[in-house]
C-alpha positions as CSV (number, residue, x, y, z in Angstrom):
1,X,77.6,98.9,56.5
2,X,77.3,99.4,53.0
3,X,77.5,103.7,53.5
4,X,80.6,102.6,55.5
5,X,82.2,101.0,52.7
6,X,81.1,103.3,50.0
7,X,83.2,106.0,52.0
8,X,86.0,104.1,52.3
9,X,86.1,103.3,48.1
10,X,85.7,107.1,47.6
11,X,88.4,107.7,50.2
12,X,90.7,105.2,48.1
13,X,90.2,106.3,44.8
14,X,92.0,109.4,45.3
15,X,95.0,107.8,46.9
16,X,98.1,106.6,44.6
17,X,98.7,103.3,44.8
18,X,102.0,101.6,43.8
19,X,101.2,97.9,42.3
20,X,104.1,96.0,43.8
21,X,103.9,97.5,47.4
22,X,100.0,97.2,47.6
23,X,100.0,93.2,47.1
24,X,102.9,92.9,50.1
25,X,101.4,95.6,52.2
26,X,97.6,96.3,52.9
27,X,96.3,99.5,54.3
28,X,94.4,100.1,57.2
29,X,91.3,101.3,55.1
30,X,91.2,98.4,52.3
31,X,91.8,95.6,55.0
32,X,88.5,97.5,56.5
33,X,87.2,97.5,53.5
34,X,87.6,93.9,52.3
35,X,86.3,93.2,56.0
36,X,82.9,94.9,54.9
37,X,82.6,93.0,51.7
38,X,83.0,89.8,53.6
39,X,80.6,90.9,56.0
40,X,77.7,92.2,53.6
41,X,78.3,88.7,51.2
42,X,77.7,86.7,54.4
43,X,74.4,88.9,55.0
44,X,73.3,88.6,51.7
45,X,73.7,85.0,51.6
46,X,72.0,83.7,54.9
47,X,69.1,85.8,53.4
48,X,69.5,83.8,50.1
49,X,69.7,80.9,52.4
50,X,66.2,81.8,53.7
51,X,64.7,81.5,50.7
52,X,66.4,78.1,49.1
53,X,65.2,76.3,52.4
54,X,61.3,77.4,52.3
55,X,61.5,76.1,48.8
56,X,63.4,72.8,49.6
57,X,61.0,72.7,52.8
58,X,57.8,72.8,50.5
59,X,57.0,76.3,51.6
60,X,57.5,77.9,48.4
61,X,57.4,76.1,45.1
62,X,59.7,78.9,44.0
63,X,62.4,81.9,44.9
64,X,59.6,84.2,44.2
65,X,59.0,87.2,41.7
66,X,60.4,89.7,43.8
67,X,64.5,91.3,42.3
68,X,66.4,88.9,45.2
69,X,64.3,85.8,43.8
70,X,65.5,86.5,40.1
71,X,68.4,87.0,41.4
72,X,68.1,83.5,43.5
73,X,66.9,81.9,40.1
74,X,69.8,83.1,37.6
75,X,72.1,82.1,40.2
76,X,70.6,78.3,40.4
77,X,70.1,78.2,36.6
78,X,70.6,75.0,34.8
79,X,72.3,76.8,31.9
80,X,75.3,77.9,32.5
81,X,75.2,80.7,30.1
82,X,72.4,82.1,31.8
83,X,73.9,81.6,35.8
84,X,75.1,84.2,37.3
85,X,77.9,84.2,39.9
86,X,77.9,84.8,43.5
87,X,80.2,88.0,43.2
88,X,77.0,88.9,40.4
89,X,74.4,88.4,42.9
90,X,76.0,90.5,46.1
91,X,76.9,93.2,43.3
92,X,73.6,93.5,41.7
93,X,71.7,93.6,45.8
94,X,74.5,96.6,46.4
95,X,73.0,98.1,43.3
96,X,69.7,97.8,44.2
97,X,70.5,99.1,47.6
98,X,71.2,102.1,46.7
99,X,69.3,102.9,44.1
100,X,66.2,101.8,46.2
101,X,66.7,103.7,48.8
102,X,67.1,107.0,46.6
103,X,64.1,105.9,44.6
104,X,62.1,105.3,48.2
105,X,63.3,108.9,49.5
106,X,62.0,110.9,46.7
107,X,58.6,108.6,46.9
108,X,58.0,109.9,50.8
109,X,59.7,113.7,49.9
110,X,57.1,114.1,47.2
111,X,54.0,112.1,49.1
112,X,55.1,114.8,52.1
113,X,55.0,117.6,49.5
114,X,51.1,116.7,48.3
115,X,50.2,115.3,51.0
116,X,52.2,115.7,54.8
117,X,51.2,115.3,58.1
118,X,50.4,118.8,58.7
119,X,48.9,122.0,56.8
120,X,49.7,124.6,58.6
121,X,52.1,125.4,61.3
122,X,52.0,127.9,64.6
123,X,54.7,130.5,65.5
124,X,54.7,133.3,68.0
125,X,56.5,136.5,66.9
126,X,58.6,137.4,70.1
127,X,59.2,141.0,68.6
128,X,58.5,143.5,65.9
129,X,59.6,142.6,62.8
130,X,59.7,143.7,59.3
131,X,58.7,140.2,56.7
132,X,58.5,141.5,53.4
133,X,56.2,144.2,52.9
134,X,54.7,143.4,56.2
135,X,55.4,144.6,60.0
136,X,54.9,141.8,61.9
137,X,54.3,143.5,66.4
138,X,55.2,141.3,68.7
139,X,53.0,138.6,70.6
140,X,51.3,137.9,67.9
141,X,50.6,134.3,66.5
142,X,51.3,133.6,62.7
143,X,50.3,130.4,60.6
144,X,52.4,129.8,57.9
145,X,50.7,127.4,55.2
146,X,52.9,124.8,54.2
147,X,50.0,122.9,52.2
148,X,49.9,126.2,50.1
149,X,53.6,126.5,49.6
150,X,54.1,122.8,49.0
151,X,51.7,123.5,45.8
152,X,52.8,126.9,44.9
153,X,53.4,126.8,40.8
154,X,56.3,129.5,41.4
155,X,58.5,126.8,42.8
156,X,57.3,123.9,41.9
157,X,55.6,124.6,38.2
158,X,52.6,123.6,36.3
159,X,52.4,120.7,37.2
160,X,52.4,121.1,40.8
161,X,49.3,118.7,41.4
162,X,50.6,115.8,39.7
163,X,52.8,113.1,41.8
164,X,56.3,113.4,40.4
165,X,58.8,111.7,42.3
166,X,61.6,112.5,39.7
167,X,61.4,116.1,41.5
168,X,63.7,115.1,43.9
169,X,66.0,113.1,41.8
170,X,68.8,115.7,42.4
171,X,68.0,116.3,46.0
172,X,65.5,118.7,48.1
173,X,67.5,121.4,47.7
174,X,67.2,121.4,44.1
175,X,63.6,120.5,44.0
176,X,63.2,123.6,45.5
177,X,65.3,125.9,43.9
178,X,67.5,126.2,46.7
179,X,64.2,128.1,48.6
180,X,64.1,126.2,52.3
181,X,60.7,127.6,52.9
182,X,59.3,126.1,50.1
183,X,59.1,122.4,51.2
184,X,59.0,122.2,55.0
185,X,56.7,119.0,56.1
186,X,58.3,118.8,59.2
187,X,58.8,122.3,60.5
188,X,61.6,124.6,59.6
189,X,64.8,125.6,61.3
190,X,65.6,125.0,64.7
191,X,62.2,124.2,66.1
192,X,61.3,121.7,63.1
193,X,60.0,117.8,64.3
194,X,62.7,116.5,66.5
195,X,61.4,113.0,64.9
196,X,61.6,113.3,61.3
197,X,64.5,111.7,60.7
198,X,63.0,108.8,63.4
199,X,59.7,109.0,61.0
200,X,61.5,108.8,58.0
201,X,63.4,105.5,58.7
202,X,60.3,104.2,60.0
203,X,58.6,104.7,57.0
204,X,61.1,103.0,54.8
205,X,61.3,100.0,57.1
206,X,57.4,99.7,56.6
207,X,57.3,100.3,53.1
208,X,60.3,97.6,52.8
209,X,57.5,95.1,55.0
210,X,54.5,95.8,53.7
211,X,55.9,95.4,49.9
212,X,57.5,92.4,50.6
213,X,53.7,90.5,51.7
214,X,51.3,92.6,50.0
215,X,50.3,93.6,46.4
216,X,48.8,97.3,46.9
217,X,45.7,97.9,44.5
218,X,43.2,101.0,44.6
219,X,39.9,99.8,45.3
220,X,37.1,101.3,42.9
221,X,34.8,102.6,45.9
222,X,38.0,105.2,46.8
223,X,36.5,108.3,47.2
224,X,40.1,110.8,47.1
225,X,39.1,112.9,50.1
226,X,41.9,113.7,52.6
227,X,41.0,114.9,55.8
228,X,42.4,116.5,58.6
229,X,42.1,114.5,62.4
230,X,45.5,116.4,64.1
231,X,47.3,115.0,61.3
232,X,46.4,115.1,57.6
233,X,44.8,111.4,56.7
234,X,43.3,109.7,53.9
C-alpha cells in the first residue's frame, strides 16, 4: 500500500498542475492517492488503538519503549508544546517504514554475504568451454565457492571479515562493483533458489516478531563456530 502510493507521488511530481483547475477537478491518480492515505492512517491507528486499550485495560502500565510507543506518548502528551499531531504520527511510521525496511535488507544481504545458507554450489558443464584461462570438457561437475567469493578482499576490501551493513546502502549491485558473481547466496542466473525472494520476506516478517517480544543478548558461553548440516548453521 505504501509502495503503491509512493509510485503514484513520483508519478505526480512530474505532472503540471494548474491551481484553479486542480481544486474543481481531481485526477484519477491523486483521488487514488488520497484513497491510500486514508487507508494507511486508518491502519496505523487501529494499531495505535491496540496499544492505548492494553494500557487502559491494565495490561501495560505504558505505550512501551519501542519508536510506535514514543510515538504513542508524544501524541498523548500533556504539554502541548511537546504533542505531536496525528498527521505527525502517520508521517513519522511512513518514515520509519521505509527506512526500516532498507536498513533490515542490507542487515540479511550482508549476514548472507558472511554467513548464507550455502558454501558452495554444484553445476554440470553440458559442453566444452573456455572460462578464463581454463578449458572446461564437458560432463564434468564444477563447485563454485561462494563462501570464498563472498570474502574475496578484491571486491569486497580489507575489511571483508567485519559485518558492515552500510555495504549495501546503495544497493547489491554497487556493493559489488557491478560483479554478479561476487555475491550469489542464492544461486546465480536462471537456476538460482526459486524461493529467495519467499525466504527473504519471511525473514523480515520474523525479525519484525521476534524484535517486537524479545531483547537479543550474546550469551558469554558462545563459542563462534558455524557449521555445516545441509545448510550453513550457527
Amino acid at each position: 500500500m505504501l509502495d503503491k502510493s509512493t509510485i503514484i507521488v513520483s508519478q505526480n511530481l512530474s505532472k503540471t498542475r494548474i491551481p484553479l483547475i486542480s481544486k474543481l477537478w481531481k485526477s484519477t491518480d491523486l483521488l487514488e492517492s488520497e484513497k491510500l492515505a486514508k487507508e494507511i492512517q486508518d491502519r496505523v491507528m487501529k494499531i495505535v488503538k491496540k496499544k492505548e486499550d492494553k494500557v487502559v485495560n491494565g495490561e501495560f502500565n505504558s505505550f512501551g519503549n519501542d519508536f510506535l510507543g514514543l510515538l504513542v506518548n508524544a501524541y498523548h502528551d500533556s504539554d502541548e508544546k511537546n504533542r505531536i499531531s496525528l498527521e505527525d504520527l502517520v508521517a513519522e511510521c511512513k518514515t520509519f517504514y521505509f527506512a526500516g525496511q532498507e536498513t533490515m535488507t542490507m542487515i540479511i544481504n550482508e549476514t548472507l554475504r558472511l554467513y548464507g545458507p550455502t558454501t558452495v554450489l554444484q553445476r554440470t558443464v553440458i559442453r566444452e568451454i573456455q572460462l578464463g584461462k581454463l578449458l572446461l570438457p564437458a560432463n564434468i561437475d564444477i563447485l563454485p565457492l561462494n563462501i570464498g567469493l563472498h570474502r574475496d578482499p578484491h571486491f569486497w576490501g580489507n575489511d571483508v571479515h567485519h559485518f558492515k551493513l552500510e555495504r549495501f546502502a546503495e544497493g547489491i549491485a554497487k556493493a559489488t562493483n557491478y560483479t554478479a558473481a561476487a555475491f550469489f547466496p542464492f544461486g546465480l542466473g536462471p537456476r538460482s533458489c526459486v524461493g529467495m525472494t519467499f525466504s527473504m520476506i519471511e525473514t523480515k516478517i520474523a525479525l519484525s516478531m521476534i524484535l517486537q517480544r524479545y531483547t537479543i543478548t550474546l550469551s558469554p558461553a558462545y563459542v563462534h563456530s558455524p557449521i555445516l548440516i545441509l545448510t550453513l548453521r550457527p
